[in-house]
matplotlib code that plots the C-alpha trace (Angstrom):
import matplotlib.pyplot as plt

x = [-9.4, -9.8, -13.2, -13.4, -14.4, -12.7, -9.3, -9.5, -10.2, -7.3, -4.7, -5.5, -5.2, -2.2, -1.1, -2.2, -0.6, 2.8, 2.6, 1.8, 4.7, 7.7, 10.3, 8.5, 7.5, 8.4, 7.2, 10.7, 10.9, 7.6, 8.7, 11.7, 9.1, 7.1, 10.2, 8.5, 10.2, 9.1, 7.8, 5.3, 4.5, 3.9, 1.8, -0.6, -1.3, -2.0, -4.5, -2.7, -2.3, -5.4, -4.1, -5.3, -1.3, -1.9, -5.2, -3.2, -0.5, -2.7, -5.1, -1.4, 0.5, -2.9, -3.1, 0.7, 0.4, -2.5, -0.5, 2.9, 1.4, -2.0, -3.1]
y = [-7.3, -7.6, -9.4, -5.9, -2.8, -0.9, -2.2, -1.7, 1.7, 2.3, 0.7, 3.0, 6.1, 4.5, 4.7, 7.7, 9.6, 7.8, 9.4, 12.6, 12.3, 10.3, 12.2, 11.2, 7.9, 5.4, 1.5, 0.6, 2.5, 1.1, -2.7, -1.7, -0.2, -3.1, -5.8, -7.0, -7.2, -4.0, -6.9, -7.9, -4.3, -3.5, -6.9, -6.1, -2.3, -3.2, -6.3, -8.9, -10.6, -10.6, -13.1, -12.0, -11.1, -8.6, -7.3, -7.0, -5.0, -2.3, -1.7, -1.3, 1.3, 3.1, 3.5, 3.9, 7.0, 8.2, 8.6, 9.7, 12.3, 12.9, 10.9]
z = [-6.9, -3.3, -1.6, 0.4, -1.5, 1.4, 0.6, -3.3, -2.5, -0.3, -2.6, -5.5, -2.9, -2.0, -5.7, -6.2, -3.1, -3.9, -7.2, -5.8, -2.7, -4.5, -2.3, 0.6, 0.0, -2.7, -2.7, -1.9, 1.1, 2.1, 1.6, 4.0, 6.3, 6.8, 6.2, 2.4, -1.0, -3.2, -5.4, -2.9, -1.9, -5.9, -6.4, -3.0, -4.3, -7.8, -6.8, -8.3, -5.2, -3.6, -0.2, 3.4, 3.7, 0.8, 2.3, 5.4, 4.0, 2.1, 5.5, 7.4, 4.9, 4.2, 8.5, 8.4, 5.7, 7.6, 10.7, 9.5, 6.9, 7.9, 4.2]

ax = plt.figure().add_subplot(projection="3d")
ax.plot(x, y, z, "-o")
ax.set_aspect("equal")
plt.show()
């Protein structure tokens, strides 16, 4: 789990939406998004990497969702 509650909250929205929107948005298309393997993508939303790069990576595809779909 992340230090920041903030951020463990947004990954599981993150999970959740993607489950919810898999024409839209897979983790794969993510990772290509923001130039990461799927693997890391997958890892950082599921808290078992926990890094400041991980942190980093939920906060930018939670804003990017935010922006592109109004999440």
């Amino acid at each position: 789990m992340f230090i920041r509650t903030e951020t463990n909250e947004r990954a599981k929205a993150i999970l959740s939406w993607l489950g919810a929107h898999k024409k839209q948005e897979t983790q794969t298309t993510l990772a290509k998004q923001f130039g990461k393997s799927r693997t890391f993508v997958s890892l950082s939303l599921n808290a078992q990497s926990v890094t400041k790069a991980s942190e980093s990576l939920v906060n930018d595809i939670y804003e990017y969702l935010q922006k592109k779909y109004g999440f």
